[in-house]
C-alpha positions in Angstrom: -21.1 -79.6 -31.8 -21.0 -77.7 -35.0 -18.4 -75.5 -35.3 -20.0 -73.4 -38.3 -21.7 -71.0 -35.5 -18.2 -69.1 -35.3 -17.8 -66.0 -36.6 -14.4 -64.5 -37.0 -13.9 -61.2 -38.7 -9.8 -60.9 -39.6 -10.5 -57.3 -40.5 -11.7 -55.7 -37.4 -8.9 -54.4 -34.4 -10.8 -56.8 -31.8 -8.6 -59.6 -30.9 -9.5 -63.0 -32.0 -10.3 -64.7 -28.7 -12.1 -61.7 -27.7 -14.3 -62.7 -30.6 -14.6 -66.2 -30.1 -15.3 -65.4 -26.5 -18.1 -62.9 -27.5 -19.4 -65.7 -30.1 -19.5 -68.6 -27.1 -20.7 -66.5 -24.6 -23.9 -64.7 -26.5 -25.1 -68.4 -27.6 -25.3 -69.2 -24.2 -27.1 -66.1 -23.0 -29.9 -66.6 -26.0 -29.6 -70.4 -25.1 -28.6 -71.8 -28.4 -25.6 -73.7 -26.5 -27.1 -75.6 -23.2 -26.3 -77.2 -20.0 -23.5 -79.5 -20.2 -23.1 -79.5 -24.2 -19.4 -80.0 -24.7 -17.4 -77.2 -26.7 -14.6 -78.6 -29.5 -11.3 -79.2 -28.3 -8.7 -76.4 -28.5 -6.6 -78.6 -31.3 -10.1 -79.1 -33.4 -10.9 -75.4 -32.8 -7.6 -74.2 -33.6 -7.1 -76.7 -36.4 -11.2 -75.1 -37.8 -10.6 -71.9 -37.2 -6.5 -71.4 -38.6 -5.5 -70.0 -34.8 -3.1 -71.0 -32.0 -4.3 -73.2 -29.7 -3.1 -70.4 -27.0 -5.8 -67.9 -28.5 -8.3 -70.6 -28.0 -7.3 -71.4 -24.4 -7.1 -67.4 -23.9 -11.3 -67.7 -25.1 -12.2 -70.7 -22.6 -10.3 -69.1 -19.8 -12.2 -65.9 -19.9 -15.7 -68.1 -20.2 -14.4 -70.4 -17.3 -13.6 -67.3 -15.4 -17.1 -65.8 -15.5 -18.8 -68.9 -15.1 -19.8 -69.7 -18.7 -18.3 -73.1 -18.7 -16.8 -75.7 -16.6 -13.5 -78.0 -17.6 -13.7 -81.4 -16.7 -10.4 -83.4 -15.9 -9.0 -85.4 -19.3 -12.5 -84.7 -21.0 -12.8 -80.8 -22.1 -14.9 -78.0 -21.4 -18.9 -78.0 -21.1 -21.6 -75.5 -20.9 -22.1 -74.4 -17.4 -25.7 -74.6 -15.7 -26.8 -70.3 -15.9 -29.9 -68.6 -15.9 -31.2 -67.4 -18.7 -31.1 -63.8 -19.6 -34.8 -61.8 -20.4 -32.7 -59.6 -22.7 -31.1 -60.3 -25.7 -27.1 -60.0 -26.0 -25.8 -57.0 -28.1 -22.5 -57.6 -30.0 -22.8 -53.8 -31.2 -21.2 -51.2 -29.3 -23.3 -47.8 -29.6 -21.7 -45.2 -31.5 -19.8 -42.5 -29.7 -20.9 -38.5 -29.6 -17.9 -37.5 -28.7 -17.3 -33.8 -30.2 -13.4 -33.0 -31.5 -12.4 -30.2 -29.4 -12.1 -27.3 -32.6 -8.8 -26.5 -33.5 -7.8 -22.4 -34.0 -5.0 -21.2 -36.1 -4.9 -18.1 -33.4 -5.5 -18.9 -29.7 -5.7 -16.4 -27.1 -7.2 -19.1 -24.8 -7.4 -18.5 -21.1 -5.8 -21.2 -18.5 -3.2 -22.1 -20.9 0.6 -22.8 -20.0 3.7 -22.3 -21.9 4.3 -26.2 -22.4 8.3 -25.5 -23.9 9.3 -24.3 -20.2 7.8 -27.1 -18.2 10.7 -28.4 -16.0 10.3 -32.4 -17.7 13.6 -33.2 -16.8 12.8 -32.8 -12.8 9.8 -34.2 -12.6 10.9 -37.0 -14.7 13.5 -37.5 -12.2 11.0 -36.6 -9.0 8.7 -39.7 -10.7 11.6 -42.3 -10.3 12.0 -41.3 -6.9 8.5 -41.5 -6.1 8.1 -45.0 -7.8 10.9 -46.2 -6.4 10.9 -49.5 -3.4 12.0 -46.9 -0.7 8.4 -44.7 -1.0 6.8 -47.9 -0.8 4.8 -46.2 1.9 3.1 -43.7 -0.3 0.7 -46.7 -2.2 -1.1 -46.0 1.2 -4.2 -43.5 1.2 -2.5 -40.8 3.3 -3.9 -37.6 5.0 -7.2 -36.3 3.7 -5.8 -32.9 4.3 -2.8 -34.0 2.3 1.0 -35.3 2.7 2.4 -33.3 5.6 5.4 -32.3 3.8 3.8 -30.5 0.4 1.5 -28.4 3.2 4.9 -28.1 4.8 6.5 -26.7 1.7 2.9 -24.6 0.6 2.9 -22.9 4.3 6.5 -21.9 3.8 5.6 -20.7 0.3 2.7 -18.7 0.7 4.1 -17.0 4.0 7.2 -15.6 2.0 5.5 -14.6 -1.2 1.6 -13.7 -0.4 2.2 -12.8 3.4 -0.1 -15.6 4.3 -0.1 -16.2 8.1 -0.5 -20.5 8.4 0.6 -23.6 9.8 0.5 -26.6 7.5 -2.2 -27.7 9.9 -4.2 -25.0 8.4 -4.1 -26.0 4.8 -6.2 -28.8 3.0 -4.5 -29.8 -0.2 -7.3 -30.9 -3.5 -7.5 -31.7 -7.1 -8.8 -28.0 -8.1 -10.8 -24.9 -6.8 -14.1 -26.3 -7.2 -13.4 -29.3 -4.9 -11.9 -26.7 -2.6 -15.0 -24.9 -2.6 -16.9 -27.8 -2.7 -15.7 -28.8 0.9 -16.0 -25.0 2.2 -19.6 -25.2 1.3 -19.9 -28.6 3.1 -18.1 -27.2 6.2 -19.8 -23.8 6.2 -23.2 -25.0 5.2 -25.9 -23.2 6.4 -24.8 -19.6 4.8 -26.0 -17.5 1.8 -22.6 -16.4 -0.7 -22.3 -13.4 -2.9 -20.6 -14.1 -6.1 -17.9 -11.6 -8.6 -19.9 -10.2 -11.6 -18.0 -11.4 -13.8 -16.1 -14.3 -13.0 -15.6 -17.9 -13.9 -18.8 -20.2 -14.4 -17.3 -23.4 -12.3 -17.9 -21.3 -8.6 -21.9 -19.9 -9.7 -22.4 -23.6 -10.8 -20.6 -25.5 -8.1 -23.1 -23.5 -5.6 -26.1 -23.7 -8.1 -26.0 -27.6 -7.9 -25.7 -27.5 -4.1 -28.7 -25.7 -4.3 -26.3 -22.9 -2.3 -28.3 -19.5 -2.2 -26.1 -16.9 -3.4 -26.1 -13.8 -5.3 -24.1 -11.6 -7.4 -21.7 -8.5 -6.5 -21.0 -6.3 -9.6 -17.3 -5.6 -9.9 -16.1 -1.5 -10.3 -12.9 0.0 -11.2 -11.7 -1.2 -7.9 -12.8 -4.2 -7.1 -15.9 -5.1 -5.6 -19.0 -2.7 -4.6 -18.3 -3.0 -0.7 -21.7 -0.9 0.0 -23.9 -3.9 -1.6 -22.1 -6.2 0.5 -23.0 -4.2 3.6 -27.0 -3.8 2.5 -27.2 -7.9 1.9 -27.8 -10.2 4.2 -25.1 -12.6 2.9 -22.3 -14.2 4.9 -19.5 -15.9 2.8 -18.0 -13.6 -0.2 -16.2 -14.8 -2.5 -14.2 -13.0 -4.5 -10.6 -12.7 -7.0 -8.6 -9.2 -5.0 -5.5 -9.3 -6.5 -6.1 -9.8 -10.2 -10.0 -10.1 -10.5 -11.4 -13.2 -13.3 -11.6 -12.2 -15.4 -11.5 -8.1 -15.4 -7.9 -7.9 -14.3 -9.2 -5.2 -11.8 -7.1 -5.1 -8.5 -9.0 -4.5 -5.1 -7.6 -1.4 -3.5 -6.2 -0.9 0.0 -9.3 0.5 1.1 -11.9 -1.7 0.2 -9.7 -4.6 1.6 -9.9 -3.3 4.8 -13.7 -2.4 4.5 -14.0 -6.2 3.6 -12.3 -7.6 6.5 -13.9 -5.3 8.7 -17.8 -6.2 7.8 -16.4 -10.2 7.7 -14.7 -10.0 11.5 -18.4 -8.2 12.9 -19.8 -11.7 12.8 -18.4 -15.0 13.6 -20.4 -16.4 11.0 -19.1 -14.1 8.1 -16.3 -15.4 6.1 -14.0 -14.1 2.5 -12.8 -16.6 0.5 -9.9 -15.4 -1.8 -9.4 -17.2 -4.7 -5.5 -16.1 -5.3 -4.9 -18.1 -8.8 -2.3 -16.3 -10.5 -0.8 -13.7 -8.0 2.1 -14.9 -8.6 2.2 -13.3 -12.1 3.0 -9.5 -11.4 5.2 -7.8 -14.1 5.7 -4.0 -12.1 6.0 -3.3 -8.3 6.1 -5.2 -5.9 3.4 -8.5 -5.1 0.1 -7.1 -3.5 0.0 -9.1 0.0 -3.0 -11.5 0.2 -6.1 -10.1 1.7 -5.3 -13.2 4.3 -2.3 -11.3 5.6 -4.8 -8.3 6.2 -6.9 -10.9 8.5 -6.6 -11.0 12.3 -10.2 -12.5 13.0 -9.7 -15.3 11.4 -12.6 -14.7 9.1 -10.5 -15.1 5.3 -10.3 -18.7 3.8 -7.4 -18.1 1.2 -7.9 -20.5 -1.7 -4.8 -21.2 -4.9 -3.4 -23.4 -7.1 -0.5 -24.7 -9.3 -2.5 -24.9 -12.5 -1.2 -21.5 -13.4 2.2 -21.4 -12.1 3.4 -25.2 -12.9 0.5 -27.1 -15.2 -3.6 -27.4 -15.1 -2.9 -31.3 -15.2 -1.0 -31.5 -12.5 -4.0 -31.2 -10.5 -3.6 -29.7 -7.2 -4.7 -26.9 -5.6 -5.1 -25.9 -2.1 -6.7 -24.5 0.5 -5.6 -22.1 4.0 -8.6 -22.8 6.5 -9.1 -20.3 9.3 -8.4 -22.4 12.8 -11.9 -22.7 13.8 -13.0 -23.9 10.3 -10.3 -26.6 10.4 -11.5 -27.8 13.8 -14.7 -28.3 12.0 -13.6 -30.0 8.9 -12.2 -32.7 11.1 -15.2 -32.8 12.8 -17.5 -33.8 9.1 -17.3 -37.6 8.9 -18.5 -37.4 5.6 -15.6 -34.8 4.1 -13.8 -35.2 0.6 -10.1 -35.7 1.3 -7.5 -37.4 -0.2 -8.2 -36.5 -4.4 -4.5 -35.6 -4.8 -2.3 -39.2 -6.0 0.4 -39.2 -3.4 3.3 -39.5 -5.9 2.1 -36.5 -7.1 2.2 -34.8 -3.8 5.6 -36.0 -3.5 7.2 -34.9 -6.7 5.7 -31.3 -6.1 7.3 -31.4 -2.5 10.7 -32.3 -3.3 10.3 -29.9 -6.5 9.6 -26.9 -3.6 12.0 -28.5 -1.0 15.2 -27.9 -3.6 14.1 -24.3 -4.6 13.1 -25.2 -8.3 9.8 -24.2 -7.5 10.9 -19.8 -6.4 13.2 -20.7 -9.8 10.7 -21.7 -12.1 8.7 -18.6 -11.5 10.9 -16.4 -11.9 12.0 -17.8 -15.3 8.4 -17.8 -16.3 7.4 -14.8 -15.0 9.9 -13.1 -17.2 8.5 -15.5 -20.5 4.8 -14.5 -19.8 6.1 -10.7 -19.4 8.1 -11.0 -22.4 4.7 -12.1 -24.7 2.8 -9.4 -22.6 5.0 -7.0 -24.0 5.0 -8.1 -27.5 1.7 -7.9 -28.1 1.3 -4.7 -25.8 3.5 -2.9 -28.3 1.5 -4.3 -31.0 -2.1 -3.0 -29.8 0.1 0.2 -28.5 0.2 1.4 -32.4 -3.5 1.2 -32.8 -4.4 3.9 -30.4 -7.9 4.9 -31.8 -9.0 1.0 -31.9 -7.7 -0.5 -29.3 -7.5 0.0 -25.6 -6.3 -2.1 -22.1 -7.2 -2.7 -19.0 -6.2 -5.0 -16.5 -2.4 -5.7 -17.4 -0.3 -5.6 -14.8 -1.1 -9.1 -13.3 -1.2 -12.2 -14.6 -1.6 -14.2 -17.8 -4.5 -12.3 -19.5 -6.0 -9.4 -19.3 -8.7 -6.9 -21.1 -8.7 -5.6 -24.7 -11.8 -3.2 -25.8 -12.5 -2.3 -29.3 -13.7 1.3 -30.1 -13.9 1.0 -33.7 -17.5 1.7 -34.1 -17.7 -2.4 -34.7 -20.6 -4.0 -32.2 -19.9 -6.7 -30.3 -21.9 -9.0 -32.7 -20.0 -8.1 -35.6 -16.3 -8.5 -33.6 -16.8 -11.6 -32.7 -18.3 -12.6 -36.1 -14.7 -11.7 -37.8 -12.9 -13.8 -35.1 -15.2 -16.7 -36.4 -14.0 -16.4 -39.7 -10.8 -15.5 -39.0 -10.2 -18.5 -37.2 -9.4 -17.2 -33.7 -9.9 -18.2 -30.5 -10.8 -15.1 -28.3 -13.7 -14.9 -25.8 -15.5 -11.1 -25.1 -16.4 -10.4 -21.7 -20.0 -11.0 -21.6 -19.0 -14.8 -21.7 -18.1 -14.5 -17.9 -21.2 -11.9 -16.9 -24.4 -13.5 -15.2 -26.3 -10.4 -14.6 -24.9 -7.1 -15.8 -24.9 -6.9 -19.3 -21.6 -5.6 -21.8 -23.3 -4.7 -25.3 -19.9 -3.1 -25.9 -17.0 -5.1 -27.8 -14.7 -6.0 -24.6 -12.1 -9.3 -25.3 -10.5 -11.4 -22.3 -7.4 -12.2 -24.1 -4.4 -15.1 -22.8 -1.8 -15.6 -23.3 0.0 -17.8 -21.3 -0.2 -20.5 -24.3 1.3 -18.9 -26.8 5.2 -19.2 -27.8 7.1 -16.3 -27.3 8.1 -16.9 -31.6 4.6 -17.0 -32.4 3.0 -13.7 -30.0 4.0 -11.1 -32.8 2.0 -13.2 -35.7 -0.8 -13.7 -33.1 -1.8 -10.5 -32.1 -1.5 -8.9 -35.6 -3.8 -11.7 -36.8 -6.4 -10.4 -34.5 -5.6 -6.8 -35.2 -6.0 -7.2 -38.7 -8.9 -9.1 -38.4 -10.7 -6.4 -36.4 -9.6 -3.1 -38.4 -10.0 -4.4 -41.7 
C-alpha cells in the first residue's frame, strides 16, 4: 500500500491519530481502500510518518473498534468487509454561529448574583462529602419528587420564613420554574391560565408551546385587577404577590383574600405563586405567602434558589396542594428527577447546619447596602428621576420624567454602553410609551454601585 495518501497537518490542535484515523477511515467510506487490503505496519507507519508507534496503534484501535478493520494474529491489520456509503465523507466541520454574549461597562442586569459572597468554601467542602465512597448510594436515580431530606429541609424552611403550611410529601423539587410549571400544566391539563401583564417571557412561552390557552391580567398599583379575574372564564392564575416581575408592586391584604376566595369556589380553580425573591425585604417584616392564606387547598406555591444562593445551581421547587400530589403520582409519563443528587445533597446539609438562614441574612444586608447607594444617588435628582417598587428584592422600577421619550433613553444607554432594560420589554399587551427602567442590581459589587448608577444618571440628564 502506498503510504503517500496520508495527510498530516502539524499545525492544526487535532491530535495526530485523530488524523490518521479520519485519513484511513474516509478512504474506506469513498472505497479507495477495499476488502482485505492490508494497512502498513505501525513500525513502517511510524518510521513514514516521524510518530510513535503508540499514536499509530491509538489510530488502528479506534478503526478496529468501529469495525473499519480487522487484526489478524502475527500478520497485521486489513480492511474490513463494510458497505459502502451513498454519501460522501466530510473532513470539514461547519463553521459555528455562535453569537459572544455583548459585554457592558455598566450592568444593571436582572437575575444576577453577588458572586464575591458565594459560600465556596462550604460547598467545596459539601462536594467532597457528596463524592465521597460513603454516598455511594446517591449515583442512583433517586425520587422524582426529589431526595427526601432537601424537601425535608425546604418544608422546614418555607414554614418558618413564608408561613407555608407543607409536608415534604407536598413538595416536588426541579431544575427551574419553567419545568415546575411545566409539570403543573401536565398535571392540571385541561384548564385555561391568566398570565401578569408584565412579567417574565419564559411562563407566556412555556404555555404558548403547550399550546395552553391563556390570557393576560393587567397588573395595578396593587397587584392584580381581581374584577377581570372574576368576569373570565379562566381557572389557574398565575401570578408574582409579594414582589410582582417585574413591577415590584406588592399584592395587598385584600385582594389576597379576594383571590383565594374566587380559587376555593371551584375545585378546579387553582393560584400558582411564583415566590422568587421574597426572601429579599429590606423594611418590615416578610409578607406571609399567599399559601399561608390558603385553607382549600387551591394555591400551588412555586420558588427557587437562583436568587438567594446561585442561578447555576439549578434547583427550584414546588409545594403541591394534596389532591394535586395524588395526581402527579398518578401521570406515568411525569418529569422527575432533573436535579443531580449530589447537588441535592450539598444544598441539604448546607440548610441542615444553618448556613443557609446565615447566608441570607449576610446578603440581604449586601443587596440592601447597594439598594441604598444608588437610592441616595437617584434621591438628588428629584425632577428626573423617580421609584417605585423598592422595598423587596433585587430590582426594582426607575421612571424618567425628563421630557426624554422612551426611544431616545434607551438610545443613550446604547451609546453609553449600559446594560438596562425599560419596562415595555416584559409587557405582552398593554403598552408603556413612557421612559420606565427595570433596574438590578444584585450583580453589582458593593465598590462599584456608586460609579454605576451615576454613569446612568449622567447618561440620561446630559
Amino acid at each position: 500500500m502506498e503510504m503517500l495518501m496520508f495527510d498530516i497537518n502539524r499545525k492544526i490542535n487535532t491530535p495526530i491519530y485523530i488524523q490518521l484515523y479520519e485519513n484511513i477511515k474516509k478512504n474506506i467510506i469513498n472505497d479507495i481502500m477495499r476488502y482485505n487490503e492490508k494497512l502498513p505496519s505501525k513500525r513502517q507507519l511510524s518510521h513514514y510518518l516521524s510518530v510513535s508507534q503508540t499514536t499509530i496503534e491509538h489510530a488502528y484501535q479506534l478503526l478496529c473498534d468501529e469495525g473499519y478493520i480487522y487484526s489478524k494474529n502475527r500478520s497485521g491489520f486489513y480492511i474490513n468487509d463494510i458497505v459502502n456509503l451513498p454519501v460522501t465523507y466530510k473532513t470539514k466541520i461547519p463553521e459555528s454561529h455562535y453569537i459572544e454574549e455583548q459585554k457592558y461597562q455598566y450592568s444593571f442586569k436582572l437575575g444576577a448574583i453577588d458572586k464575591t459572597h458565594f459560600p465556596n468554601d462550604l460547598f467545596r467542602k459539601y462536594a467532597k462529602e457528596a463524592f465521597d465512597e460513603q454516598q455511594i448510594d446517591l449515583l442512583d436515580s433517586g425520587h422524582k419528587q426529589g431526595d427526601f431530606n432537601l424537601r425535608k429541609e425546604i418544608s422546614y424552611y418555607v414554614f418558618h420564613s413564608r408561613g407555608v403550611n407543607c409536608s415534604p410529601d407536598q413538595i416536588v423539587v426541579g431544575s427551574s420554574t419553567e419545568q415546575l410549571l411545566s409539570i403543573i400544566t401536565d398535571i392540571i391539563s385541561e384548564s385555561k391560565y391568566m398570565i401578569e401583564d408584565p412579567l417574565y417571557k419564559q411562563v407566556r412561552d412555556l404555555l404558548k408551546r403547550k399550546h395552553i390557552p391563556f390570557d393576560f391580567i393587567p397588573v395595578t398599583q396593587n397587584g392584580i385587577d381581581i374584577e377581570q379575574i372574576i368576569k373570565t372564564d379562566s381557572d389557574v392564575v398565575y401570578i408574582t404577590p409579594s414582589h410582582q416581575f417585574p413591577t415590584g408592586v406588592i399584592m395587598d391584604l385584600k385582594r389576597r383574600t379576594q383571590l383565594i376566595k374566587w380559587a376555593s369556589e371551584q375545585d378546579n380553580r387553582f393560584i400558582i405563586e411564583d415566590d422568587y425573591d421574597s426572601e429579599f425585604r429590606y423594611s418590615g417584616r416578610p409578607i406571609p405567602a399567599l399559601q399561608s392564606l390558603d385553607h382549600s387547598d387551591s394555591v400551588i406555591y412555586v420558588s427557587t434558589f437562583s436568587k438567594s444562593i446561585s442561578p447555576s445551581l439549578r434547583v427550584a421547587y414546588a409545594v403541591l396542594p394534596k389532591n394535586l400530589i395524588a395526581l402527579y403520582h398518578k401521570k406515568t409519563n411525569i418529569e422527575g428527577g432533573t436535579v443531580p443528587r449530589h447537588t441535592q445533597y450539598m444544598l441539604a446539609r448546607f440548610m441542615n447546619e444553618g448556613h443557609f438562614e446565615r447566608h441570607l441574612n449576610r446578603m440581604r444586608k449586601i443587596y440592601r447596602t447597594k439598594r441604598d447607594i444608588i437610592l441616595e444617588q437617584l434621591k438628588k435628582y428629584p425632577e428626573t428621576f423617580s421609584i417605585s417598587g423598592e422595598l423587596t428584592g433585587m430590582h426594582f422600577i426607575l421612571n424618567v420624567h425628563n421630557g426624554l421619550s422612551l426611544e431616545e433613553c434607551i438610545r443613550r444607554i446604547e451609546a453609553c454602553n449600559i446594560d438596562i432594560k425599560p419596562l415595555s420589554h416584559y409587557r405582552f399587551k398593554q403598552t408603556d410609551e413612557k421612559p420606565h427602567f427595570v433596574l438590578g442590581f444584585g450583580g453589582i459589587n458593593i465598590e462599584d454601585a456608586k460609579t454605576h448608577i451615576n454613569s446612568l444618571i449622567e447618561c440620561l440628564t446630559k
